[in-house]
Structures are given as structure tokens and as C-alpha cells.
RODO-2510 file (C-alpha; in nm, 4 decimals, decimal comma):
residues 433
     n   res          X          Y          Z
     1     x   -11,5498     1,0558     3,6610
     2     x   -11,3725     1,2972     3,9512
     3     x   -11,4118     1,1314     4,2938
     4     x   -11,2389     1,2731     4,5839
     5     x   -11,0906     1,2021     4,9582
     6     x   -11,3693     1,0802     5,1709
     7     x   -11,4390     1,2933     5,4696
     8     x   -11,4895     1,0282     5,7933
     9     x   -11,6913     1,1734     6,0087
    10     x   -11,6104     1,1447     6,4200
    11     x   -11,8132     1,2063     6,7483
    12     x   -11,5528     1,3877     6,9141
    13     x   -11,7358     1,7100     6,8328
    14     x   -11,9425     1,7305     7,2028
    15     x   -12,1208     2,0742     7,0919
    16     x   -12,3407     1,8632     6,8565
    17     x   -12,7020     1,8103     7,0455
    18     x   -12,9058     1,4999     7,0726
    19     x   -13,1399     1,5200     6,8298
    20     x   -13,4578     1,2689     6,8797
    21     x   -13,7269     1,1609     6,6161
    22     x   -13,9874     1,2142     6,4924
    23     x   -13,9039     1,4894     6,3144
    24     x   -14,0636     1,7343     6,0892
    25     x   -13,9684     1,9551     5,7952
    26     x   -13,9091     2,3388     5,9475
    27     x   -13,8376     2,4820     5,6673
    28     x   -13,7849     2,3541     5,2275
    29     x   -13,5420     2,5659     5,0317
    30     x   -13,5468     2,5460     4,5991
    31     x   -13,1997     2,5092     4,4642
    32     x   -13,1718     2,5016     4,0589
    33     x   -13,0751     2,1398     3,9411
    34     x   -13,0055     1,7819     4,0653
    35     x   -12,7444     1,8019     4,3780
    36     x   -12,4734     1,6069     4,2929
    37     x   -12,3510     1,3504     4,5271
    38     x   -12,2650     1,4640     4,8829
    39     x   -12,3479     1,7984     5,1155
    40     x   -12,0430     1,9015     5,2347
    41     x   -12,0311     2,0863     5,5812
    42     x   -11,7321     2,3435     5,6414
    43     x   -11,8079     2,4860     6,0171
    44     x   -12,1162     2,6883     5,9711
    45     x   -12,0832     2,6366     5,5912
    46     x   -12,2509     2,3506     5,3494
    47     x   -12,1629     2,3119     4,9930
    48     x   -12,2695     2,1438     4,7258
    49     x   -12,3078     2,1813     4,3033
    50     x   -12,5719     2,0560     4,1015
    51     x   -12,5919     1,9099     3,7565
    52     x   -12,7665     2,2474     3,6269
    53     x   -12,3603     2,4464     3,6975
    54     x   -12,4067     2,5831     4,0278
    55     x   -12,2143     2,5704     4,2922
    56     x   -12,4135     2,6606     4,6113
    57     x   -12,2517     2,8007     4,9915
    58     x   -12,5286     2,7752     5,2468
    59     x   -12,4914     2,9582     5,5587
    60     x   -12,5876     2,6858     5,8413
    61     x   -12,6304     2,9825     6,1116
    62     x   -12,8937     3,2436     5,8866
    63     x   -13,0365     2,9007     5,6919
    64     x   -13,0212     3,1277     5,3818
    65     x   -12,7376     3,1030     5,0884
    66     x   -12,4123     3,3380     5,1393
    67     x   -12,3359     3,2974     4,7216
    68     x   -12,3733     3,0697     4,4236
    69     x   -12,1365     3,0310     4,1595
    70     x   -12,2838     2,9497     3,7957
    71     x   -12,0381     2,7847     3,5109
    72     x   -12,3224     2,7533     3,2633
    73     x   -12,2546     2,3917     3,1799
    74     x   -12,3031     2,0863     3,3566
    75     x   -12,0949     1,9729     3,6701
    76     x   -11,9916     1,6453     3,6987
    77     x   -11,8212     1,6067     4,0288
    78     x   -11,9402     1,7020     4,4337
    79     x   -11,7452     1,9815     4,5351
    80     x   -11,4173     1,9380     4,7051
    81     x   -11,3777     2,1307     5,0549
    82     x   -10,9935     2,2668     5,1024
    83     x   -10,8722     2,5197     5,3550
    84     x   -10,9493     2,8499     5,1064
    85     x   -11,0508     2,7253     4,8166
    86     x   -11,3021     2,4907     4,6762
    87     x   -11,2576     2,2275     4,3675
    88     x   -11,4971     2,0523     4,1265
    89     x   -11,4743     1,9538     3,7643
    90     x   -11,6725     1,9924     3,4552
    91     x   -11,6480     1,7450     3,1814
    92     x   -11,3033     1,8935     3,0452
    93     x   -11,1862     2,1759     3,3249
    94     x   -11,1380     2,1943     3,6781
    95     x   -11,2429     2,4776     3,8923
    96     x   -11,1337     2,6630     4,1622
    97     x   -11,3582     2,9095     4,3639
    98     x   -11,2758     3,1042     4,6477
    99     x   -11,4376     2,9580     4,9337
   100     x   -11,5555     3,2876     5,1389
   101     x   -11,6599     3,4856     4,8259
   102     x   -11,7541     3,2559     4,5736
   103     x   -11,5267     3,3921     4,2936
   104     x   -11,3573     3,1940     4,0347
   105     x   -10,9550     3,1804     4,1498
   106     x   -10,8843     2,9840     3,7914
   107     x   -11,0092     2,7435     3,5293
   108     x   -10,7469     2,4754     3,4157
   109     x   -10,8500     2,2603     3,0421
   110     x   -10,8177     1,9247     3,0607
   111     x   -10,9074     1,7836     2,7237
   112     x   -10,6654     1,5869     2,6331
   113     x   -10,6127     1,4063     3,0313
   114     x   -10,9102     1,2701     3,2107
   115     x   -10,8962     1,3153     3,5677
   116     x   -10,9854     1,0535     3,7617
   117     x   -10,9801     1,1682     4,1550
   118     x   -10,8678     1,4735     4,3398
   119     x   -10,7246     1,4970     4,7244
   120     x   -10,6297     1,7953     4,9155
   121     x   -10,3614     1,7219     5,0980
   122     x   -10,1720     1,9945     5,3062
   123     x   -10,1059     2,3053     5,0810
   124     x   -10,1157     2,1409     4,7949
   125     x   -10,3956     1,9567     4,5254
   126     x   -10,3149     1,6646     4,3829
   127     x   -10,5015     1,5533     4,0955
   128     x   -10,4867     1,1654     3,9788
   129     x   -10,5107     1,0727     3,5879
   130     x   -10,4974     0,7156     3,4769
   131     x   -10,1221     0,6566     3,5138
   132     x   -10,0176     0,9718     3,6414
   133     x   -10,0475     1,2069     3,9879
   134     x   -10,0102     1,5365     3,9085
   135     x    -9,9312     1,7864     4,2447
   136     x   -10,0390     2,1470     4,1652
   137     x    -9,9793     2,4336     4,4062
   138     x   -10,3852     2,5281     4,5665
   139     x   -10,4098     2,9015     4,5052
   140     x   -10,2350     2,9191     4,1499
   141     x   -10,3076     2,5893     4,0061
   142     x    -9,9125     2,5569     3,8859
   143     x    -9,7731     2,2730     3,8587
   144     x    -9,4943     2,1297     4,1059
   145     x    -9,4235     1,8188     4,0387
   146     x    -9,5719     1,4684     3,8859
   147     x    -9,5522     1,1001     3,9472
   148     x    -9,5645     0,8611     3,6779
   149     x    -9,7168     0,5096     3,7358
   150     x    -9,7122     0,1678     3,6010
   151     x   -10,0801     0,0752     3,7052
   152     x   -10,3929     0,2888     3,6752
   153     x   -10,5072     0,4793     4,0004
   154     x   -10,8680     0,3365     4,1149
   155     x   -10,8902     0,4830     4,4491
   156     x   -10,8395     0,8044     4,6264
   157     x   -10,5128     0,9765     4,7412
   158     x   -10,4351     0,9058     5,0929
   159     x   -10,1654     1,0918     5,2900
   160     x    -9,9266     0,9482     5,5892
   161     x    -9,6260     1,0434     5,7137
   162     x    -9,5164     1,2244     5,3843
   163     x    -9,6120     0,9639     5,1455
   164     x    -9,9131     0,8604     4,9111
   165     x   -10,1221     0,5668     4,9397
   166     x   -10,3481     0,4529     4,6742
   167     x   -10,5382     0,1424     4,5405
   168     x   -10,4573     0,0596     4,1696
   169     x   -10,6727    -0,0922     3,9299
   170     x   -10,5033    -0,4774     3,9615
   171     x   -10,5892    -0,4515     4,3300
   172     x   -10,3143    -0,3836     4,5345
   173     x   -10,2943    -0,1005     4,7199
   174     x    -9,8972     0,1266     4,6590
   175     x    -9,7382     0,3474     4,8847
   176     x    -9,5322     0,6404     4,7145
   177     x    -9,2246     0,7136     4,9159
   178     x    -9,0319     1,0698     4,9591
   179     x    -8,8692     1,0177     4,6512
   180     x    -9,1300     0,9698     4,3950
   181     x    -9,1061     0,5603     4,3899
   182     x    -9,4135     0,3824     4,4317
   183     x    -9,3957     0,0350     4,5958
   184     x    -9,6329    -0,2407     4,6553
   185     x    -9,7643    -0,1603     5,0167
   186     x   -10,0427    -0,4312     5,0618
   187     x   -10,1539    -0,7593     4,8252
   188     x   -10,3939    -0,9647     4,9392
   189     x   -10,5578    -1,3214     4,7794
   190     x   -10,8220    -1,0838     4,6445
   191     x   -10,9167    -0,7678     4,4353
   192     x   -10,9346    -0,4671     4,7157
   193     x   -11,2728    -0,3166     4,6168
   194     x   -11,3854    -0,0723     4,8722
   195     x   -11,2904     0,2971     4,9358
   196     x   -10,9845     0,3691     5,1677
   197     x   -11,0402     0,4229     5,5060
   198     x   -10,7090     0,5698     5,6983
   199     x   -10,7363     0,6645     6,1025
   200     x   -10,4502     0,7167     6,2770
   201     x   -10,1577     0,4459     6,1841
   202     x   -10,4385     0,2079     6,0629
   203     x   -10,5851     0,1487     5,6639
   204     x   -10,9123     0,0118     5,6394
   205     x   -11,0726    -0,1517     5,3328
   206     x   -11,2276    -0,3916     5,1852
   207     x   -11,3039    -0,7046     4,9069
   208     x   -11,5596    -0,8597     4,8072
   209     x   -11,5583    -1,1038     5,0973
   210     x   -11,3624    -0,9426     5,4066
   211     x   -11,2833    -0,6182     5,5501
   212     x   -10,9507    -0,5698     5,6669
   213     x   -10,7222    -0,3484     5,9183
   214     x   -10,3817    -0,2791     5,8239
   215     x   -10,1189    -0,1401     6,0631
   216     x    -9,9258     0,0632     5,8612
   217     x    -9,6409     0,1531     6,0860
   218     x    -9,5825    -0,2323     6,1409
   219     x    -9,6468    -0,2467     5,7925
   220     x    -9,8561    -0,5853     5,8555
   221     x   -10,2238    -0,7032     5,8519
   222     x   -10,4003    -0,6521     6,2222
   223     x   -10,7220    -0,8428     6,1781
   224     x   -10,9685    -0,9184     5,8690
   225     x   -11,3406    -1,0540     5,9183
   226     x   -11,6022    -1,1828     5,6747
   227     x   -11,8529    -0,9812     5,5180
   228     x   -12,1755    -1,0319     5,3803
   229     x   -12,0778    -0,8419     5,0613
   230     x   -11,8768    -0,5939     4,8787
   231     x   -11,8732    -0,2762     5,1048
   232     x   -12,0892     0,0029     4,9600
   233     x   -12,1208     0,4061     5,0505
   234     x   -11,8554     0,5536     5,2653
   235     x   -11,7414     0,3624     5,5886
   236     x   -11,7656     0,6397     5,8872
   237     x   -11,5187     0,5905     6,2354
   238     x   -11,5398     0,6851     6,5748
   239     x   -11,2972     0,6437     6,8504
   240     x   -11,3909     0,2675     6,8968
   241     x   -11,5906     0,1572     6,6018
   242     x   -11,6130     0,1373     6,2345
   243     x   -11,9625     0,1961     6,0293
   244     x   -11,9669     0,0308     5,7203
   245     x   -12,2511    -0,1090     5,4750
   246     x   -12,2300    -0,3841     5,2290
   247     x   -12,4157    -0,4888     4,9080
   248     x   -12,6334    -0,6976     5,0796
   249     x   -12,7785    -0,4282     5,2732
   250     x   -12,6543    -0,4975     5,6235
   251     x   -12,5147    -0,2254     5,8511
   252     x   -12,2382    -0,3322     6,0626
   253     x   -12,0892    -0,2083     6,3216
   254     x   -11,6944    -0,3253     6,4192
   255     x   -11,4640    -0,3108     6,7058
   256     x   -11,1546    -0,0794     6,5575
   257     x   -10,9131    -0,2848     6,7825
   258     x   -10,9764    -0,6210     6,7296
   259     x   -11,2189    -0,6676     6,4340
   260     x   -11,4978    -0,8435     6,6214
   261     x   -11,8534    -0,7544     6,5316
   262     x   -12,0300    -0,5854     6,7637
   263     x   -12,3825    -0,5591     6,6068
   264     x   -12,5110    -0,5582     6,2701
   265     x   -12,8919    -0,4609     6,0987
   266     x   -13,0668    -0,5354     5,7860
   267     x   -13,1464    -0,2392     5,5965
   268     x   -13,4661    -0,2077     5,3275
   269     x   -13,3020    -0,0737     5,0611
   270     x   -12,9274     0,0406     4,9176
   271     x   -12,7030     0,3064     5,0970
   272     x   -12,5316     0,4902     4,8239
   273     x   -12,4738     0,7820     5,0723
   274     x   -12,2267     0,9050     5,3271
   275     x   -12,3007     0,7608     5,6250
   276     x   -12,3419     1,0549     5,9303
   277     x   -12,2040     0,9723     6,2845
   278     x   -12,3663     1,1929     6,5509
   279     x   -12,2951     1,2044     6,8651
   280     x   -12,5265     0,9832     7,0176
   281     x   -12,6757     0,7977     6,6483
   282     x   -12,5576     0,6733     6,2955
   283     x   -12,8088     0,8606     6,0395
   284     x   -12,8371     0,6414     5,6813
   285     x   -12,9953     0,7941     5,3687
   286     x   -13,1546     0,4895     5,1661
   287     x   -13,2769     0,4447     4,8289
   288     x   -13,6021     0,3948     4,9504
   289     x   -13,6514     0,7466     5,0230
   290     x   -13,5705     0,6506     5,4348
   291     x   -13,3779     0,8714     5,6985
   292     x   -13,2711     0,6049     5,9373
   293     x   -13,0998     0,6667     6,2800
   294     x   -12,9615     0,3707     6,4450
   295     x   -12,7896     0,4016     6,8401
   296     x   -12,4123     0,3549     6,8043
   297     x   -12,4078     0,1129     7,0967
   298     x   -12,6436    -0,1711     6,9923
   299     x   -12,7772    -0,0484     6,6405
   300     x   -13,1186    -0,0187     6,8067
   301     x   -13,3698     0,1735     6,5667
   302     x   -13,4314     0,5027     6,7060
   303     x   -13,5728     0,6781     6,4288
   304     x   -13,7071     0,6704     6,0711
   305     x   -13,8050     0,9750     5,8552
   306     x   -14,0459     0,8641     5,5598
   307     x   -13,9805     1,1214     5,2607
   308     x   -14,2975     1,1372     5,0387
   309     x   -14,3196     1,1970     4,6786
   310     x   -13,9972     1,3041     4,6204
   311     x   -13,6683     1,1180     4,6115
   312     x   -13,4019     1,1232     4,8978
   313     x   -13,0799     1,2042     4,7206
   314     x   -12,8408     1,2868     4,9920
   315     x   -12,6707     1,2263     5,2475
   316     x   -12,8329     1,3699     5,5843
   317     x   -12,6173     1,6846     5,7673
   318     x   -12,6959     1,7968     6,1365
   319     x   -12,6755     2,1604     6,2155
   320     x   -12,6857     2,1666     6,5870
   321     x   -13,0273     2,0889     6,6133
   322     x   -13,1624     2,0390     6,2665
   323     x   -13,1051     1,8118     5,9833
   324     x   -13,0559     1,8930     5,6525
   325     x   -13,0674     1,6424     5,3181
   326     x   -13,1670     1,7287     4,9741
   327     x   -13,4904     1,5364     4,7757
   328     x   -13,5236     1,5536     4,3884
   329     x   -13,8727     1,6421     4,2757
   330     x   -13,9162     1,4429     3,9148
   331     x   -14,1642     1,6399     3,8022
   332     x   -14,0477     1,9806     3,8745
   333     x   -13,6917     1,9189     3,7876
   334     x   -13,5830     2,0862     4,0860
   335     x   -13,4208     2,0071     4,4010
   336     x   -13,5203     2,1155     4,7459
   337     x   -13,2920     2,1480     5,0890
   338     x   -13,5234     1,9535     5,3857
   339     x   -13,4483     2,1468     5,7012
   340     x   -13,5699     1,8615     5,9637
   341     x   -13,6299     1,9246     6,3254
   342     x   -13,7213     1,7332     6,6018
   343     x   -14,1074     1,7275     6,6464
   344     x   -14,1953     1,8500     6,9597
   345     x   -14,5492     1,7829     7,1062
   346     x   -14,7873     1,6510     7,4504
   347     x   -15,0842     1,4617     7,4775
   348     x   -15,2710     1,4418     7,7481
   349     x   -15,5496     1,1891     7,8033
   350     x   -15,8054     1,0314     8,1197
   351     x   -15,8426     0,6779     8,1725
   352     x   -16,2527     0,7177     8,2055
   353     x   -16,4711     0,9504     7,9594
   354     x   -16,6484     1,2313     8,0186
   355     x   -16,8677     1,3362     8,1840
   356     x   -16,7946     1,1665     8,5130
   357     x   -16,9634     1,2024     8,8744
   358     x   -16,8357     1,4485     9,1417
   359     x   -16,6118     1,2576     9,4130
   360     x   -16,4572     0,9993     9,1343
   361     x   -16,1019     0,9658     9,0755
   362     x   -15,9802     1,0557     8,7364
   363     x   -15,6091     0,9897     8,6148
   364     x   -15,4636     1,2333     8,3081
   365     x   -15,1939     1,1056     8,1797
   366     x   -14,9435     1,2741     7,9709
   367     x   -14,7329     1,1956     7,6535
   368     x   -14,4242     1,3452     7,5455
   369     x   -14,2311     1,3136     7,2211
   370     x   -13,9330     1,5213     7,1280
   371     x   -13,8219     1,6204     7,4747
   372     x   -13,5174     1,4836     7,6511
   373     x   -13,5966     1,3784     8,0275
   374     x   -13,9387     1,5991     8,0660
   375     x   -14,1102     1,6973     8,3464
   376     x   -14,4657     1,7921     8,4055
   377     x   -14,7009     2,0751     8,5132
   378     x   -15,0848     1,9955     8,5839
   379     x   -15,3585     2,3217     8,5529
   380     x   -15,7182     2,3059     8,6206
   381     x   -15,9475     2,5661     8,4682
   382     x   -16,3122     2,6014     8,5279
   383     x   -16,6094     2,7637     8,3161
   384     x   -16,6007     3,0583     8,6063
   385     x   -16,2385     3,0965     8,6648
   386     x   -16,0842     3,3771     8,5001
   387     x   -15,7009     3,1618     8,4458
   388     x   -15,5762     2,8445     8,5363
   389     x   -15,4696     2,7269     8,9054
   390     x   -15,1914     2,5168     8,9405
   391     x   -15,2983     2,1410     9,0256
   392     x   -14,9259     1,9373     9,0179
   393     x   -14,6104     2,0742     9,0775
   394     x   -14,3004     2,0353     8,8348
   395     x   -14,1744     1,6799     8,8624
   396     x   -14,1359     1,3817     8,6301
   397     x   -14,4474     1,2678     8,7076
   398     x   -14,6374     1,2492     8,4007
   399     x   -14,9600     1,1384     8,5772
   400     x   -15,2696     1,3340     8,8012
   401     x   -15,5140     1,1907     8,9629
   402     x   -15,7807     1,4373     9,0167
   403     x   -16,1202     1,4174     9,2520
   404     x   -16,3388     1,7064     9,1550
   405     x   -16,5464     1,8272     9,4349
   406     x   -16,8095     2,0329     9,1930
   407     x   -17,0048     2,0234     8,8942
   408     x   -16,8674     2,1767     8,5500
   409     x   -16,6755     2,1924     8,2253
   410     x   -16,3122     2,2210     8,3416
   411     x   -16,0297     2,2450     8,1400
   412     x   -15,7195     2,0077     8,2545
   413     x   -15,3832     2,1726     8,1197
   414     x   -15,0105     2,0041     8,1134
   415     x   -14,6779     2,1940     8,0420
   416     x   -14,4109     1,9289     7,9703
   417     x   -14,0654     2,0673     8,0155
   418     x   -13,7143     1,9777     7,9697
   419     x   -13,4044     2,1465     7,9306
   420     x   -13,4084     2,3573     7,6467
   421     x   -13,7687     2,3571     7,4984
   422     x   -14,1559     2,3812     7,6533
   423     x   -14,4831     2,2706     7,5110
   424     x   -14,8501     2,2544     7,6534
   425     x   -15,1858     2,0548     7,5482
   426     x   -15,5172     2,0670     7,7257
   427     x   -15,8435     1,8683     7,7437
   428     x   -16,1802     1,9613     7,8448
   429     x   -16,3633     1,7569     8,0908
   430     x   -16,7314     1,7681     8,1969
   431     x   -16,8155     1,6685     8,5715
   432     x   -17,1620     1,5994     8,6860
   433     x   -17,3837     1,5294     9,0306
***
């Protein structure tokens, strides 16, 4: 099977909104087949290929799909995202499609090798068989150069300062110099059995026990800690912490600098997805068919979205202020793009029932969800007024207290406000002698 470089996602994108739950689904888009394995987000691109031959390219900005490419037999691999072109394998060729017009570029047959993982690194693709890294040029697919290898790759390509890192099947992770030779760069007392994680001068990984830093420009271990579990899904960094799952379905959250834990949470179900940092949450796809969002300071549980009926099968994507995953629906064969947004709503309710006597003091209170730091209008309409008079002014206030000084059927109106959105609710309320 083709796996490819991770993509670690960062917070140091500040255009990215807060998004707050609950949320609800704006809008469901049909695509033909089973997406497989992750959405991949290019700017104000996604892509992604499904088991059925397509590759899709979905325009984030119009929510609608610029082109699909169709190979008319199955797909094995996620699409890989380089700087023109995009990659992804069938089960004997490997494909390259322009990435702005969704034309084929060229088809390479490989029969006879089985490719095992693909990186983009620079200008060029290199492609990893079982003993051998072949380095093709991106637009042309020619061949440059190869590397042959005494152990069998098991990881992805990682680049740093002109040379190749990689994990190898025995468990030790090489480091291919400028000249071709590769060289035993880390072995530890146990099998390395997580995905590479490189940011900045540091390697992260992982066994079956510990998860480890290593510095490579000191070319020594920094710290290691003890884990609950084999590290699953795709670790995710940010300029002071690591995000990482393990088997045993804890989150954790780790200080980059010195290892410590800072927090960790017990997840329902397996996380076989890439984890997505936002700027101010950690979403997690489960298997249990649960969008999770977790704050990045504490791992407090901010948010859960509950997909019905169909299976969660990706990993989530925000779009400034929408997220997007993909669900499987068994029975229709057929996958379906979830556009989530925020739900946006006010409630407004008294502390007595009506009908209540003139002269007594009522209190409406009002509820917001889905707005950041609201504030709050109060309106009173009568039976014999032709619109509504203003009762509170703006504030933050989120209670009035009102003593009506005649009999009627009024209607009690609140505008909650904040920043970028505006919603209203209203209650009728009878007042007697």
C-alpha cells in the first residue's frame, strides 16, 4: 500500500476563526465512491480520491467542485498534494494530474515494483519500494537518480538539511547523506513503531511504550516519556505542544521542550484520522461516528458533533468558518461532504408564567449559543402597537426585568449580537388586572 509524508498541521495561521459548537450541517454534497483516507486542503482547494477512480478538487470559496478526474479503476492511495501537480496510485501505476486543471500530466506502470510510500520533497518525487528510493523529476516523471538499501523502508521520506530520513522495517530509523550512503541515525532498546514527526531540528516518534524527541543537529536523544500505548493516527504540532493519540484511546497533549505531559483525555472510541489543530481547539474524528473538539490549553471538551446513520470516515477540515468531513452511507454506497457550521440561535424565557398581574416584576432572560461575547437588545410589542419599542439598550446584559403598567398580550423581543453575526427570538406574554 502507497502512504505518503504526513502534513502536521500548525496554529500559526491567525486568519482561521473561532469556530464554537454546536454545530449543524449547512449544506451535504454526493461524491461517487468511498473517500479514501484523508481530505487534503491546498489554500482554497480540498482534494481527495475515492475507491470508485475519482479524483475530486473542491473549491473551499464557491463550496462547489472546480474538476474531477476519473481513471476507471479503483484507487488505492489518498492523493498526494505537491506544488503543481498531484500524485496517487492505482494498484500497478502512479498518476500525475495537474493540480489547477485536473488533466493527466503522465501515467508510469509499476508491475513488476510495488511502491510502498511517496514524499514530495522540493522539486522532486521520490518514490520508496521495498529496498530501493527511487527520485523522479515532478513534471516529467524521469528518473534522476536511485538509492539502493540493505533494509526495507517502513516509514515515510523525511527531508533535512539535504538528506533523507526514514524508519526501516528492523526498527531503526537511517539517515541518507549527500552522497547516497545511508547510515544508522537512531537505535533505540525497542522497535520504532509510530509515523515520523520532524519540526524544526527535532524528530519525533514513537514505540510501543515511549514517545521520544530527538535533536537531530546534536544528533542525540532530548527527552522520551511513557505512553499508554502504541501511538495511532497522525501526531499534529504547534509552536509549544505535540498532539498525539495512542492505542488505548487517550489523547495527550506534550510540552515540545521538555517532554512533560501537560494534559491528557480518554477518548470513546479509535482515532484512525488526522488529527486537526485550529487555532483555538484540537478537532478528532472517531470511529464512533464523533467530531470531538478539545481546548489546546487544558483538553477541556468544548464540543461534540454526533453523526447519525452514516459513518464518519474522515478527518474534519475548517474552511474559515465551516467544517467539512466526509460520512459513508452503507446503504447507498455513496459518500457525502458534511459542510458543518456553527449553530447559531436565542432563547428567551420569564422566571413566572403567564398571565401575570399589572405592577409585578417579570425577569426575561436570554440564552445564546453560537455567538462569541454577545450582547443584548430587549423590544416590547403590544396587541395595539403597530412595531416594537425598544425596552433595553445594547449591553451584555442578557437579563430585563419588566413592570407592565397595563393589561394585554405583549410580545417581549431579544436581538443577541456579537461581532460578526445577529439573531432574534420572541415570546408572547399575557398581563392581566
Amino acid at each position: 500500500m502507497l502512504l505518503q509524508c504526513n502534513i502536521f498541521l500548525t496554529d500559526f495561521d491567525t486568519n482561521i476563526p473561532i469556530i464554537t459548537f454546536p454545530l449543524l450541517i449547512e449544506k451535504e454534497i454526493i461524491v461517487e465512491g468511498r473517500i479514501i483516507g484523508d481530505l487534503k486542503k491546498d489554500i482554497d482547494k480540498m482534494y481527495f480520491t475515492t475507491e470508485k477512480g475519482f479524483l475530486y478538487c473542491f473549491d473551499l470559496k464557491r463550496k462547489d467542485f472546480s474538476w474531477k478526474f476519473n481513471i476507471e479503476e479503483e484507487i488505492l492511495t489518498p492523493p498526494y498534494i505537491g506544488k503543481d501537480y498531484i500524485y496517487f496510485k492505482s494498484k500497478d501505476k502512479l498518476f500525475c494530474v495537474n493540480k489547477n486543471t485536473g488533466k493527466l500530466v503522465w501515467e508510469k506502470d509499476f508491475q513488476v515494483s510495488k511502491i510502498v510510500y511517496l514524499s514530495k520533497i522540493n522539486e522532486y518525487l521520490y518514490i520508496a519500494f521495498n529496498k530501493m528510493i527511487q527520485v523522479r523529476e515532478s513534471k516529467s516523471g524521469k528518473i534522476l537518480r536511485e538509492y539502493k538499501l540493505q533494509q526495507p523502508i517502513n516509514s515515510e521520506l523525511i527531508s533535512w538539511e539535504n538528506n533523507l530520513i526514514f524508519l526501516s522495517k528492523n526498527g531503526m530509523i537511517y539517515l541518507i547523506n549527500k552522497k547516497g550512503n545511508p547510515l544508522i541515525l537512531i537505535k533505540i532498546s525497542e522497535n520504532i513503531t509510530s509515523k515520523l514527526l520532524k519540526n524544526k531540528a527535532f524528530l519525533y516518534f514513537g514505540s510501543d511504550n515511549y514517545f521520544y524527541c530527538y535533536n537531530l543537529k546534536k544528533r542525540k536523544l532530548k527527552w522520551k516519556i511513557r505512553t499508554g500505548g502504541r501511538i495511532v493516527g497522525f501526531p499534529v504540532v504547534d509552536k509549544k505542544r505535540i498532539y498525539l493519540v495512542c492505542l488505548n484511546n487517550v489523547l495527550y497533549c506534550i510540552n515540545k521542550k521538555g517532554g512533560d505531559i501537560l494534559w491528557w483525555k480518554s477518548i470513546s472510541s479509535r482515532v484512525p484520522y488526522q488529527l486537526y489543530l485550529a487555532r483555538n481547539f484540537l478537532l478528532v474524528s472517531t470511529l464512533s461516528n464523533d467530531l470531538l473538539a478539545f481546548r489546546k490549553e487544558n483538553g477541556e471538551r468544548i464540543g461534540k458533533f454526533k453523526v447519525s446513520k452514516r459513518i464518519l470516515n474522515t478527518n474534519p477540515l475548517i474552511n474559515i468558518s465551516e467544517i467539512i468531513i466526509g460520512v459513508f452511507e452503507p446503504s447507498l454506497e455513496h459518500e457525502k461532504l458534511l459542510i458543518l457550521k456553527k449553530k447559531i440561535a436565542v432563547k428567551i424565557t420569564a422566571n413566572k408564567s403567564s398571565p401575570q398581574k399589572i405592577g409585578e416584576e417579570i425577569v426575561f432572560k436570554a440564552n445564546a449559543v453560537g455567538l462569541i461575547k454577545p450582547q443584548f437588545e430587549f423590544y416590547l410589542k403590544s396587541e395595539e402597537m403597530d412595531s416594537f419599542i425598544l425596552a433595553q439598550e445594547l449591553s451584555f446584559n442578557d437579563e430585563f426585568s419588566w413592570f407592565p403598567e397595563e393589561e394585554g398580550i405583549y410580545i417581549i423581543k431579544v436581538i443577541a449580537k456579537d461581532k460578526e453575526n445577529k439573531v432574534e427570538n420572541s415570546i408572547q406574554f399575557k398581563i392581566e388586572k
